[in-house]
C-alpha positions as CSV (number, residue, x, y, z in Angstrom):
1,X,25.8,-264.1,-65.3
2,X,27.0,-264.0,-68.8
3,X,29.1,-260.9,-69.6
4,X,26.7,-259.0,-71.9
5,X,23.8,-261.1,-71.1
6,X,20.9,-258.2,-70.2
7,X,22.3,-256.3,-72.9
8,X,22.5,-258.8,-75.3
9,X,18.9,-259.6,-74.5
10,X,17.6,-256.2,-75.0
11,X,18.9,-256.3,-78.4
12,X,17.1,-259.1,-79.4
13,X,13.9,-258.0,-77.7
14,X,14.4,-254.3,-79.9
15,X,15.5,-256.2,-82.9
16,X,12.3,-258.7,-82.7
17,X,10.0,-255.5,-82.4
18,X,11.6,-254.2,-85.0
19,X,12.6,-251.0,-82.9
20,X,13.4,-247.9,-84.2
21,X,15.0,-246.2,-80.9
22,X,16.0,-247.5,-77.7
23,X,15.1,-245.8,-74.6
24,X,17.3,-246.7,-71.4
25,X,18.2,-245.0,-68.1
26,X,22.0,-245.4,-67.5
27,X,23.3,-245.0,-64.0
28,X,26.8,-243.7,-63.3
29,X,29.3,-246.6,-60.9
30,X,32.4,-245.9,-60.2
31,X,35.0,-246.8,-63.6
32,X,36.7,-249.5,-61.4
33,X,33.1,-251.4,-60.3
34,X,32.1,-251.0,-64.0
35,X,35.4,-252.7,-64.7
36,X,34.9,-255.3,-62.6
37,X,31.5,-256.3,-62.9
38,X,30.7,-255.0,-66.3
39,X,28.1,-252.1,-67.4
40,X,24.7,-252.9,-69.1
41,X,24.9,-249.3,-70.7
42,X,28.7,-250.0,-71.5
43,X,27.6,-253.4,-73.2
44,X,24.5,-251.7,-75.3
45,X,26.5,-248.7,-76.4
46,X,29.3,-250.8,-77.7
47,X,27.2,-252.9,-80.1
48,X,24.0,-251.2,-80.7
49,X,22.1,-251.8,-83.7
50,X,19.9,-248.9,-83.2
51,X,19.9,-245.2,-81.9
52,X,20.2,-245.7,-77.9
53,X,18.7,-242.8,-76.0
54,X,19.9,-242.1,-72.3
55,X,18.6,-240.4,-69.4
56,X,20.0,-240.1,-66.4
C-alpha cells in the first residue's frame, strides 16, 4: 500500500462532506513498527485540514 494512502483517503472523504471535525481512534505501536510500517494517525495529524479528534 501507498504510504499515506488510508489517510490520504480520509481526507478526501471529510473534505467532500465538507467536515467540520474529524473523529478517529488512534492506537499506540511500538515507535520502531510505526517507523517501519507507517502510522494512519501519524499520516492524518501531519497534514490535516481540519480539527482531528482522538480517542484512545
Amino acid at each position: 500500500m501507498e504510504h499515506g494512502g488510508i489517510a490520504e483517503t480520509l481526507r478526501a472523504h471529510a473534505a467532500m462532506a465538507r467536515a467540520n471535525l474529524l473523529v478517529m481512534g488512534a492506537y499506540a505501536h511500538p515507535r520502531m513498527l510505526d517507523i517501519v510500517i507507517g502510522g494512519v494517525t501519524t499520516d492524518m495529524l501531519a497534514e490535516a485540514e481540519l480539527p482531528v479528534f482522538l480517542s484512545h
